[in-house]
Backbone as JSON Lines, residues from 0, in Angstrom:
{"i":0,"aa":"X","n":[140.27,109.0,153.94],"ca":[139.64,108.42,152.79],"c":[138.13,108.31,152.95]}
{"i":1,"aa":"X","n":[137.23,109.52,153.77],"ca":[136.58,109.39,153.77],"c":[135.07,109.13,152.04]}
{"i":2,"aa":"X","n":[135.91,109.72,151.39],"ca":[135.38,109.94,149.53],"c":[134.9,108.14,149.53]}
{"i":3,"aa":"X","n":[136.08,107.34,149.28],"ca":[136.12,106.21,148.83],"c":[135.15,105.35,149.64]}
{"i":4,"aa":"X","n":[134.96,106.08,151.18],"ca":[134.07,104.6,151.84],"c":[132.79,105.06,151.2]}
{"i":5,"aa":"X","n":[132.73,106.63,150.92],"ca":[131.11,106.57,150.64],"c":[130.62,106.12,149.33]}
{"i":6,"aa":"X","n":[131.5,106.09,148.39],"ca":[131.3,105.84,147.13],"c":[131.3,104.14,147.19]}
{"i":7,"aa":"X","n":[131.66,103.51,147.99],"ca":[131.88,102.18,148.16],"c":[130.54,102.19,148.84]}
{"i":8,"aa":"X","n":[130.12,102.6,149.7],"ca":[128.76,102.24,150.1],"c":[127.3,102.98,149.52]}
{"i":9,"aa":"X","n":[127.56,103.72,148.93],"ca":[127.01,104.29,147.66],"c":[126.32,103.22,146.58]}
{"i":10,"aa":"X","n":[127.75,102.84,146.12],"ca":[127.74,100.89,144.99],"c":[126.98,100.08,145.9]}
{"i":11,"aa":"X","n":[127.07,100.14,146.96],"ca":[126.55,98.74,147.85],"c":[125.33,99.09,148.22]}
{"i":12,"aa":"X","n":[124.79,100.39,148.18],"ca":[123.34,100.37,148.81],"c":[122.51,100.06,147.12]}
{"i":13,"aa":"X","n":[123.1,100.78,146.21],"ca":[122.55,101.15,145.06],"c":[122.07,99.62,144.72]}
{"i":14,"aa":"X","n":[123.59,98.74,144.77],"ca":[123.2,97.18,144.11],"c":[122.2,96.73,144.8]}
{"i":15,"aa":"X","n":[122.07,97.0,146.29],"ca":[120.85,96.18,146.94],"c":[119.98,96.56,147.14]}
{"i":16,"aa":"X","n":[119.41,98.05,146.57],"ca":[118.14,98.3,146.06],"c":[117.39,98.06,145.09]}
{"i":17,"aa":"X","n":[118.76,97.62,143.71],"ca":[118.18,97.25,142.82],"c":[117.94,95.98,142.55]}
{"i":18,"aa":"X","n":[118.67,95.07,143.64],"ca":[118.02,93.25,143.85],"c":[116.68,93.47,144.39]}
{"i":19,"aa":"X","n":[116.85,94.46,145.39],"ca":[115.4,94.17,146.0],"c":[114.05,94.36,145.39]}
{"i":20,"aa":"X","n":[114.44,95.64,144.6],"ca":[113.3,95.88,143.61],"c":[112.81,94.99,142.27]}
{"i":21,"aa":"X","n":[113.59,94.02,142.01],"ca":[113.49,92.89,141.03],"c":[112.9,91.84,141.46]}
{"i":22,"aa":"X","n":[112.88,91.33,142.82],"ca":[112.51,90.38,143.81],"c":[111.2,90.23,143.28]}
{"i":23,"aa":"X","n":[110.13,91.22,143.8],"ca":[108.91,91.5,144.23],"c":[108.41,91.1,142.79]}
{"i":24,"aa":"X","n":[109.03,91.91,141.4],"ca":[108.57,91.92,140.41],"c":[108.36,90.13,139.66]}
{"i":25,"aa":"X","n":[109.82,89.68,139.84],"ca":[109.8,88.03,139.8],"c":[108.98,87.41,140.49]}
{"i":26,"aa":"X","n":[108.75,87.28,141.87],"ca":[108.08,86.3,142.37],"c":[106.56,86.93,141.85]}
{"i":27,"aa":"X","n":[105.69,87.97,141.87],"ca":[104.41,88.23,141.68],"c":[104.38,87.4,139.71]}
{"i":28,"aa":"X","n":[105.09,87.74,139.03],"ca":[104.75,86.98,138.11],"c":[105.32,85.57,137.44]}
{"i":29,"aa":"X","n":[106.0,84.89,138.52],"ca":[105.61,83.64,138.35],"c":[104.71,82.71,138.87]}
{"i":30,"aa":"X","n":[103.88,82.81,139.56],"ca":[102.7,82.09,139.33],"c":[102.01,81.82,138.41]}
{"i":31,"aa":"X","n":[101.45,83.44,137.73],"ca":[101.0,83.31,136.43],"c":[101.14,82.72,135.69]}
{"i":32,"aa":"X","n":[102.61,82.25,135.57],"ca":[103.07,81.35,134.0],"c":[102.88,80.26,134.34]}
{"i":33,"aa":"X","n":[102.32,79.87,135.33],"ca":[102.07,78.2,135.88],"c":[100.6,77.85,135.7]}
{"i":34,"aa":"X","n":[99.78,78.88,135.93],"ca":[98.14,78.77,135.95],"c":[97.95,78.92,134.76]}
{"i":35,"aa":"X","n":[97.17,77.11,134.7],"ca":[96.24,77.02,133.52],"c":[94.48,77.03,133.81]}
{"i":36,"aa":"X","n":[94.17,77.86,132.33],"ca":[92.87,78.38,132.99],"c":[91.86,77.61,131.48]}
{"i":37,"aa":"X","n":[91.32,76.37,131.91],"ca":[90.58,76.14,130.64],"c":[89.98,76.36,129.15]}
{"i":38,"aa":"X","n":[89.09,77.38,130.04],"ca":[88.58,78.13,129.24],"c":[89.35,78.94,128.49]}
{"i":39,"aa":"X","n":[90.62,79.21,128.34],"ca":[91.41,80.26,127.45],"c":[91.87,79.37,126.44]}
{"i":40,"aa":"X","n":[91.78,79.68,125.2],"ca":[92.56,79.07,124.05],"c":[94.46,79.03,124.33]}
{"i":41,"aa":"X","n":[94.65,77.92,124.03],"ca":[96.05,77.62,124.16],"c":[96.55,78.06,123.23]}
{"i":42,"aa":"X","n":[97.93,78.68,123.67],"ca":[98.73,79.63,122.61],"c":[98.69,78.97,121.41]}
{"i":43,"aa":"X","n":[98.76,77.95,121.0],"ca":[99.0,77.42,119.77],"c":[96.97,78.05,118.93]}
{"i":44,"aa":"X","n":[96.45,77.44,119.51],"ca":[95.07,78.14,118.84],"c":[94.71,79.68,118.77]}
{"i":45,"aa":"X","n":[95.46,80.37,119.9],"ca":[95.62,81.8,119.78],"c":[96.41,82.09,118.16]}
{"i":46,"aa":"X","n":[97.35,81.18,117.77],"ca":[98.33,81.51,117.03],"c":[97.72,81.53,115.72]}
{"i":47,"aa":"X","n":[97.08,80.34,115.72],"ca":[96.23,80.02,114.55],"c":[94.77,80.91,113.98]}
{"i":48,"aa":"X","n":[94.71,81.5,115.09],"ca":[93.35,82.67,115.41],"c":[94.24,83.62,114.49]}
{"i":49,"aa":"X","n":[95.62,83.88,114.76],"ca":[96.18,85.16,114.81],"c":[96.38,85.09,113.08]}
{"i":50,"aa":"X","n":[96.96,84.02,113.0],"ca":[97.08,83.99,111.22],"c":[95.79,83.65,110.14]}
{"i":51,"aa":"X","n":[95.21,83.34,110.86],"ca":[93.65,83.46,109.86],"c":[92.99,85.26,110.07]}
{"i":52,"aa":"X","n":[93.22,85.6,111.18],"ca":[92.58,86.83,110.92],"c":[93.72,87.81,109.8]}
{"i":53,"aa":"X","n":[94.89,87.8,110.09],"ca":[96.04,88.46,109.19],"c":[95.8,88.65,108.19]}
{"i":54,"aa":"X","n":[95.61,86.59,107.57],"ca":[95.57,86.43,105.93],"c":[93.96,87.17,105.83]}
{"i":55,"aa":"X","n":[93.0,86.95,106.49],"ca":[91.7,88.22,106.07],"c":[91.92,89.36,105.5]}
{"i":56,"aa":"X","n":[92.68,89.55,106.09],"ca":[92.87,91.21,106.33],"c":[93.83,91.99,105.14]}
{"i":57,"aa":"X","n":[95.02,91.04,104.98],"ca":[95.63,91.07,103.47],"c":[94.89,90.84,102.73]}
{"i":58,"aa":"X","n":[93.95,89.89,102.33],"ca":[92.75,89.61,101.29],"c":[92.28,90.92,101.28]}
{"i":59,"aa":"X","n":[91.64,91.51,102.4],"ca":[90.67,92.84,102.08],"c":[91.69,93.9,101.61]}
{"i":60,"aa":"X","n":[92.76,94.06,101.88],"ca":[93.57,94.8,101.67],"c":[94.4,95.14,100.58]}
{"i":61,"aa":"X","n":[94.54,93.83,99.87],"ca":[95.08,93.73,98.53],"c":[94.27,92.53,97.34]}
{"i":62,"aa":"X","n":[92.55,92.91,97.24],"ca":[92.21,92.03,96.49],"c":[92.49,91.68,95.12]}
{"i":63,"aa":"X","n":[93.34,92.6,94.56],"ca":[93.35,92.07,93.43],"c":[94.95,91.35,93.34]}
{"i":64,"aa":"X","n":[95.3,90.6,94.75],"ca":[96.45,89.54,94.37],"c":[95.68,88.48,94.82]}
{"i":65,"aa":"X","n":[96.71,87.48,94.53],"ca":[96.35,85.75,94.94],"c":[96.34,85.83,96.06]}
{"i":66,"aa":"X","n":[94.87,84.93,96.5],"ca":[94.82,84.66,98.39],"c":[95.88,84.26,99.28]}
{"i":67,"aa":"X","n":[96.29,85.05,100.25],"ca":[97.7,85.32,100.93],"c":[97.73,83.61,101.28]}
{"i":68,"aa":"X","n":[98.88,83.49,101.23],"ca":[99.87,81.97,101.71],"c":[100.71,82.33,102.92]}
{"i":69,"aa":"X","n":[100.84,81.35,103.38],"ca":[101.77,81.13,104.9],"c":[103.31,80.59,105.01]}
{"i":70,"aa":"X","n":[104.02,80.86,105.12],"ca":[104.97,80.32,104.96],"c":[105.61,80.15,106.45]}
{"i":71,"aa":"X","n":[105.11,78.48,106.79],"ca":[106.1,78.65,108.59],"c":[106.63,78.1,108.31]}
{"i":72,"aa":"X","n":[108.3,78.06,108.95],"ca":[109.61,77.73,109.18],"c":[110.1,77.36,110.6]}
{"i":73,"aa":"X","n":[110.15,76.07,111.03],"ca":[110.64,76.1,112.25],"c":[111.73,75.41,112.38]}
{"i":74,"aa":"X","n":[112.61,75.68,112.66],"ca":[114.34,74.82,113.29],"c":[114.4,73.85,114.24]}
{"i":75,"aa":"X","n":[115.2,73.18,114.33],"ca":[115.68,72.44,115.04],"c":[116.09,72.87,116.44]}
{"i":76,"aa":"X","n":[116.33,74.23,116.46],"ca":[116.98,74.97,118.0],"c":[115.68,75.44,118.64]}
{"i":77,"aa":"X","n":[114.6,75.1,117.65],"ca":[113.24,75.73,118.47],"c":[112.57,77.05,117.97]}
{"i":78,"aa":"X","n":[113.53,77.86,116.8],"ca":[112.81,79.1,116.56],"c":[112.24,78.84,115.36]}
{"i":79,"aa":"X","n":[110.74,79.89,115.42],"ca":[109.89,79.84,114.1],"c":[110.29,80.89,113.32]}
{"i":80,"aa":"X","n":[109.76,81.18,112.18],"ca":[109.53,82.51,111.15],"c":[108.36,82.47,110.42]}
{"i":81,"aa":"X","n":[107.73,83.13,110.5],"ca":[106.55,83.63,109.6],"c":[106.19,84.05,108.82]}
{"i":82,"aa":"X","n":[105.63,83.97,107.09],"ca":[105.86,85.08,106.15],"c":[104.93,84.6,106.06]}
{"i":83,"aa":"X","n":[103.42,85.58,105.42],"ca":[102.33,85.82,105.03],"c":[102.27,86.63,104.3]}
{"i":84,"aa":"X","n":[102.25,86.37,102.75],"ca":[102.09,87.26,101.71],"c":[101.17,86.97,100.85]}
{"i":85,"aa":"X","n":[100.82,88.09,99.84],"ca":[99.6,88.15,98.82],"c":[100.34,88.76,97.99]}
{"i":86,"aa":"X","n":[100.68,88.12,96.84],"ca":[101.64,88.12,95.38],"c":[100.52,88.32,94.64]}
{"i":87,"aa":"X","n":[100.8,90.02,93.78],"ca":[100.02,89.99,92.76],"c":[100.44,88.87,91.52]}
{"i":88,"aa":"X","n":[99.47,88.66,90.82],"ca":[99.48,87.79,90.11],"c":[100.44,88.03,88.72]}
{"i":89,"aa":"X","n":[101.34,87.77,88.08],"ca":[102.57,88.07,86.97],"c":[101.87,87.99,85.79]}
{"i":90,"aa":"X","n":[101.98,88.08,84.41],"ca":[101.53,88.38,83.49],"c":[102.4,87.38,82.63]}
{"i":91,"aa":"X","n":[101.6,86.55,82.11],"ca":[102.68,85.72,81.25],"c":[102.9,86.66,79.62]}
{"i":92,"aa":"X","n":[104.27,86.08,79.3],"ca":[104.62,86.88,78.38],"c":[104.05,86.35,76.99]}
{"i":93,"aa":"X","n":[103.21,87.5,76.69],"ca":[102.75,86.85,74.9],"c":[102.93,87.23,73.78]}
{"i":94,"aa":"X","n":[104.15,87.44,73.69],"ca":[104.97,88.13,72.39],"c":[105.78,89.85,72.53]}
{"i":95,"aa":"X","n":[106.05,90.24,72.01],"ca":[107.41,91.2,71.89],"c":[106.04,92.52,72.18]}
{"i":96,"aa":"X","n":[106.6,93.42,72.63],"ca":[106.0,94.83,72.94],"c":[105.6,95.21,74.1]}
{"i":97,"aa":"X","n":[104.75,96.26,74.23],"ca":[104.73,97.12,75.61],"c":[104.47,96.26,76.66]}
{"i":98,"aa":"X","n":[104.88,96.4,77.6],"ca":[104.67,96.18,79.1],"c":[105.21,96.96,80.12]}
{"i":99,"aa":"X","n":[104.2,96.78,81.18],"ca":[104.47,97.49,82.21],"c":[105.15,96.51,83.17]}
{"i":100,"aa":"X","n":[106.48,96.93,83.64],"ca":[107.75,96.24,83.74],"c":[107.99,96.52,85.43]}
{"i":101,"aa":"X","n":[108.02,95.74,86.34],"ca":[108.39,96.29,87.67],"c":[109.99,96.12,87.81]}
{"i":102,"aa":"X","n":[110.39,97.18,87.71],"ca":[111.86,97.67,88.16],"c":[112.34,98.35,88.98]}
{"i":103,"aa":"X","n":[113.82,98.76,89.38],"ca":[114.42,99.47,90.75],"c":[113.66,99.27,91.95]}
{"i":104,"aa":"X","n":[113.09,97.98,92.52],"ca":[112.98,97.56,93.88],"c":[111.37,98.12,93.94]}
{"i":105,"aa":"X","n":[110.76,97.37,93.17],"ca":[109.58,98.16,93.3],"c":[108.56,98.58,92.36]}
{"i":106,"aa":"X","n":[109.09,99.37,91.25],"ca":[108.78,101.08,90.47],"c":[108.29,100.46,89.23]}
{"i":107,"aa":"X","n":[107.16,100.16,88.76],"ca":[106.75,99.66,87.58],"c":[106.94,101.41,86.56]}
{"i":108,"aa":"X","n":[107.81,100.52,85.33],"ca":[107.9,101.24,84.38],"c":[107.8,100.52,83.01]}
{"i":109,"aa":"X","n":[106.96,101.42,81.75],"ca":[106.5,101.35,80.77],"c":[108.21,100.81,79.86]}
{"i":110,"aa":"X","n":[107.77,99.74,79.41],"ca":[109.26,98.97,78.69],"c":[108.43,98.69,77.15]}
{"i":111,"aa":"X","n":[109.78,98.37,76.56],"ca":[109.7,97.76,75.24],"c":[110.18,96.55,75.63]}
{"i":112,"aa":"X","n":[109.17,95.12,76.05],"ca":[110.03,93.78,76.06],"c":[110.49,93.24,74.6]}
{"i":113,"aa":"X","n":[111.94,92.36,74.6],"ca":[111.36,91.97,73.27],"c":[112.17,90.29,73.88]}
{"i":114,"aa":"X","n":[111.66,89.3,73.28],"ca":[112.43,87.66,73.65],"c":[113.46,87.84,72.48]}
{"i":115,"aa":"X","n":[115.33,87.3,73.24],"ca":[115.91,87.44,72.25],"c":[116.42,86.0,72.53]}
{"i":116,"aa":"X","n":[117.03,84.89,71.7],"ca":[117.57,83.74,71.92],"c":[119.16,84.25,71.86]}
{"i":117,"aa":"X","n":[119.77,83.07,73.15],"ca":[121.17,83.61,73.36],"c":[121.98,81.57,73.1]}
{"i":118,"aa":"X","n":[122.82,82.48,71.98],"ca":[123.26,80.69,71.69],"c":[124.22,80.27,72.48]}
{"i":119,"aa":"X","n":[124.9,81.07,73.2],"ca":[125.78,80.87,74.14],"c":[125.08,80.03,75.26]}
{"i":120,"aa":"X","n":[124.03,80.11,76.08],"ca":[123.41,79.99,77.33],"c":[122.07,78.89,76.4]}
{"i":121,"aa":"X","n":[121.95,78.57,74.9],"ca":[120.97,77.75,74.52],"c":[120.03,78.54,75.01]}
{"i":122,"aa":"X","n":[119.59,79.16,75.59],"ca":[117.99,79.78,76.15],"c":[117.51,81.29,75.66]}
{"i":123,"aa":"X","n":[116.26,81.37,75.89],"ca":[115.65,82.55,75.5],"c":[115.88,83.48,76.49]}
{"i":124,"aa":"X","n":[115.92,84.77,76.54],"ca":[116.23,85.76,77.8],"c":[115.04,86.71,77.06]}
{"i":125,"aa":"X","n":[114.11,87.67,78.5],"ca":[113.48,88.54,78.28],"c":[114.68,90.16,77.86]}
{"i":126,"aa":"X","n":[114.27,90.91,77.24],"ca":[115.18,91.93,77.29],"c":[114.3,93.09,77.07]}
{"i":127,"aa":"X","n":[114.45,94.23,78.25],"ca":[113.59,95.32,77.95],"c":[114.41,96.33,78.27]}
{"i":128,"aa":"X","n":[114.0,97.48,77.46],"ca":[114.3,99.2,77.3],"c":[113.38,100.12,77.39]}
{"i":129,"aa":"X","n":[113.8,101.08,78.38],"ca":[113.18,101.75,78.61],"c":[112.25,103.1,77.71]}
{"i":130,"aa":"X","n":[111.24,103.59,77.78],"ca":[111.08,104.35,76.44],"c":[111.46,105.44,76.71]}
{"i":131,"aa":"X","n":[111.66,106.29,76.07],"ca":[112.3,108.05,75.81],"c":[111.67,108.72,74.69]}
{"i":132,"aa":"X","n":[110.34,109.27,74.72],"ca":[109.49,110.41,74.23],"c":[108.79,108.6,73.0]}
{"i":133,"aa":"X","n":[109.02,107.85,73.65],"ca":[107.72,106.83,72.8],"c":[108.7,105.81,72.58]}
{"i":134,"aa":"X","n":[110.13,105.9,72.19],"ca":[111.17,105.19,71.56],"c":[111.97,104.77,72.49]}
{"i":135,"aa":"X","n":[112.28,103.06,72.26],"ca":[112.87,102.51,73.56],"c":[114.11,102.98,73.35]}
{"i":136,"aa":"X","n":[114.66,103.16,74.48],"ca":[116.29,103.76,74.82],"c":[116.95,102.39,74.14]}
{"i":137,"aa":"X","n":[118.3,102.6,74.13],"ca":[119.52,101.51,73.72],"c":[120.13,100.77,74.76]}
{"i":138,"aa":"X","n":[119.42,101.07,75.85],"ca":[120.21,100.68,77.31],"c":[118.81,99.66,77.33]}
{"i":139,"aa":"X","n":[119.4,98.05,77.47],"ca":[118.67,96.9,77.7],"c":[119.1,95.99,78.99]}
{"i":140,"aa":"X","n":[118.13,95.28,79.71],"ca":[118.48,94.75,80.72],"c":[117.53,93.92,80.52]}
{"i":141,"aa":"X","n":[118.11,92.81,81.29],"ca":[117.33,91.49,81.13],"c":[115.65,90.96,82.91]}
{"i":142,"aa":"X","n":[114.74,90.82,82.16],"ca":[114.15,90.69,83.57],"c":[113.32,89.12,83.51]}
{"i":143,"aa":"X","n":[113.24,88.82,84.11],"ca":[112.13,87.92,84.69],"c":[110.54,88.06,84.32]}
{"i":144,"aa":"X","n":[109.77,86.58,83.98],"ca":[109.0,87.28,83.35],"c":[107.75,87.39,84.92]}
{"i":145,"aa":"X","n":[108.02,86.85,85.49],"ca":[107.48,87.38,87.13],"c":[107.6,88.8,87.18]}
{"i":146,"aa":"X","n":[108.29,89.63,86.5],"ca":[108.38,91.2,86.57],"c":[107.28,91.67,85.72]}
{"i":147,"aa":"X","n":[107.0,91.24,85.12],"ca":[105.83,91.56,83.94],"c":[104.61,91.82,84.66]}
{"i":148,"aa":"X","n":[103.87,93.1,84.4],"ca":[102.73,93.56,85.23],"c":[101.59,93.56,84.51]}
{"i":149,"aa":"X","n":[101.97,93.82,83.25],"ca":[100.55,93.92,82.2],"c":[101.28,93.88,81.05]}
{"i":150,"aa":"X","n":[100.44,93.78,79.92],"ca":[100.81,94.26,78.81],"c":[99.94,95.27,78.29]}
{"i":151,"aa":"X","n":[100.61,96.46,77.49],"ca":[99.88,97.47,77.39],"c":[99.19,97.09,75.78]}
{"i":152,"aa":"X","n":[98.16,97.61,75.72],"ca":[97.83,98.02,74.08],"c":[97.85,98.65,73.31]}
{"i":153,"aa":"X","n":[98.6,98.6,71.85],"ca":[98.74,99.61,71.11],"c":[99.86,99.96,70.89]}
């Protein structure tokens, strides 16, 4: 059975080359995480560095939305989340006709809005169709008026 001792000491050299090589790597960098060095901004002011330069940078990047907002979230188990966005600004709705309509995840397209009242639900619902050679199609779907991008003229 000579196969089996070598393959058995094969596993056994392999595992204790690869403890040994982890050793060196652990102990050299824990010190580091222990040394505090004054002069360096503490992660928390690094952090705060990090989200003021961001929201800059979305500002330059997308000026014609509202100045980017922060949204932190932190739990109870200790983890954060971060959202920093710049929302173009929505178009309030001012009566029945063209608009440019953001639809399918994204894709602003030229609509016929029109406000229809629904007596079932008591409330008003937006309802827009799409146009076909100038004339809105018969296929209507209801949107939000946060979807509203402009209104066109004419």
């Amino acid at each position: 059975m000579p196969a089996d001792f070598s393959r058995r000491d094969l596993i056994k050299t392999l595992a204790a080359a690869g403890s040994a090589a982890t050793v060196p790597a652990v102990a050299g960098a824990a010190p580091d995480r222990y040394l505090f060095d004054p002069a360096q901004p503490s992660d928390e002011e690094q952090f705060e560095a990090c989200i003021v330069q961001l929201k800059g940078l979305l500002a330059r990047m997308h000026p014609d939305c509202d100045p980017p907002t922060l949204a932190d979230t932190r739990t109870r188990r200790g983890s954060r989340r971060i959202c920093i966005s710049a929302l173009r600004p929505s178009v309030a709705f001012t009566g029945d006709g063209l608009y440019d309509v953001e639809l399918d995840g994204g894709f602003v397209h030229l609509c016929d809005v029109r406000q229809e009242w629904s007596d079932m639900d008591r409330r008003s619902y937006l309802h827009v169709a799409l146009l076909h050679d100038g004339h809105p199609t018969g296929l209507r779907e209801i949107v939000k008026e946060s979807q509203l991008v402009r209104k066109v003229e004419g």
